[in-house]
Kinemage of the C-alpha trace (Angstrom):
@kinemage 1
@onewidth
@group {chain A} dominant
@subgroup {mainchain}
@vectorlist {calphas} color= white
{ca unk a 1} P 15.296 144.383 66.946
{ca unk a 2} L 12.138 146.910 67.565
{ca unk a 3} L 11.171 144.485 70.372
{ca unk a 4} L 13.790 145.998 72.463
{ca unk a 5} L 12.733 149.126 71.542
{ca unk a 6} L 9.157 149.106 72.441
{ca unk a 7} L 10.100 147.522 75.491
{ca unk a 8} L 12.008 150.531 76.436
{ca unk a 9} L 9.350 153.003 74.688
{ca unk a 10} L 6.903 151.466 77.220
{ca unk a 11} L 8.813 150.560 80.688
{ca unk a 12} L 10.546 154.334 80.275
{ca unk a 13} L 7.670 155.650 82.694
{ca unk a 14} L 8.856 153.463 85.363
{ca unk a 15} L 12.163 153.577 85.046
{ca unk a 16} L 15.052 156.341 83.964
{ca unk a 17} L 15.607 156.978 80.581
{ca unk a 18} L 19.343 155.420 80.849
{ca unk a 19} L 18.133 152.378 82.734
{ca unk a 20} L 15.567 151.858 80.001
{ca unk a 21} L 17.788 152.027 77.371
{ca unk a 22} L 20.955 150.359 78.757
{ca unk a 23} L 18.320 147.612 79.608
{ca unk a 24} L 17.456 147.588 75.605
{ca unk a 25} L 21.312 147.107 74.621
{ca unk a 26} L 21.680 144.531 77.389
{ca unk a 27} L 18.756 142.962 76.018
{ca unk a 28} L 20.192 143.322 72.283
{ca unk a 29} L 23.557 141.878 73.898
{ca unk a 30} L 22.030 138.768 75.394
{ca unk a 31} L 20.180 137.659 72.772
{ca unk a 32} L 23.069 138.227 70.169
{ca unk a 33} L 24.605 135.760 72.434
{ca unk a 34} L 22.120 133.313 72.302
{ca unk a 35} L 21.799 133.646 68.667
{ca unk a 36} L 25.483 132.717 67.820
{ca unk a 37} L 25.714 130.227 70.584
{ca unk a 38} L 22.946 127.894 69.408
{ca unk a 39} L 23.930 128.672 65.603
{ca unk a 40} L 20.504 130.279 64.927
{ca unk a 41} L 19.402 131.343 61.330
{ca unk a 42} L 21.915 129.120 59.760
{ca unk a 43} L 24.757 130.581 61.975
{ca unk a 44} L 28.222 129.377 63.170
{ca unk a 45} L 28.183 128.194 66.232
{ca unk a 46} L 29.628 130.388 68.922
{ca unk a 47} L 30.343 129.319 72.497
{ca unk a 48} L 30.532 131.768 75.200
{ca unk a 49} L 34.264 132.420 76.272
{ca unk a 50} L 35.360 134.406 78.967
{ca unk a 51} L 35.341 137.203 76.365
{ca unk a 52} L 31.882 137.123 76.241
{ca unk a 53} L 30.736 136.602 79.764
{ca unk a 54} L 33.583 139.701 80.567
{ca unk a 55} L 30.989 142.073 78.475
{ca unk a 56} L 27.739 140.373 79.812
{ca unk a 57} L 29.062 141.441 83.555
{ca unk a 58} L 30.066 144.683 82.228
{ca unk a 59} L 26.697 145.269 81.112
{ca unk a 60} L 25.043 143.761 84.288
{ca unk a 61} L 27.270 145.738 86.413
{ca unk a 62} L 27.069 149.581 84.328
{ca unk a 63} L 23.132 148.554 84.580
{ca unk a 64} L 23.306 147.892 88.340
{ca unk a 65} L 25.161 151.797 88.793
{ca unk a 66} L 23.062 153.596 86.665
């Protein structure tokens, strides 16, 4: 996803490099999510367990220390 990428390319400035770019896999993360929950691009559906909102957290809270 180069979206995530250029986001990170461009807000790096602002922020530290390792915010920027755990921001981009957070951002890769959520919408991965999305993507399997909703059963885009012909997908299986994939609800969110507690698996899943365990890493989102994760994420939130390594993002939140850095």
């Amino acid at each position: 996803m180069p979206f995530f990428s250029d986001l990170a390319t461009c807000f790096s400035r602002f922020l530290q490099y390792n915010t920027a770019n755990i921001s981009t896999v957070i951002g890769q993360l959520i919408a991965g999510v999305v993507i399997n929950h909703f059963g885009w691009f012909g997908r299986v559906e994939i609800s969110l367990d507690w698996k899943r909102w365990l890493a989102l957290g994760s994420m939130m809270l390594a993002l939140y220390f850095v």
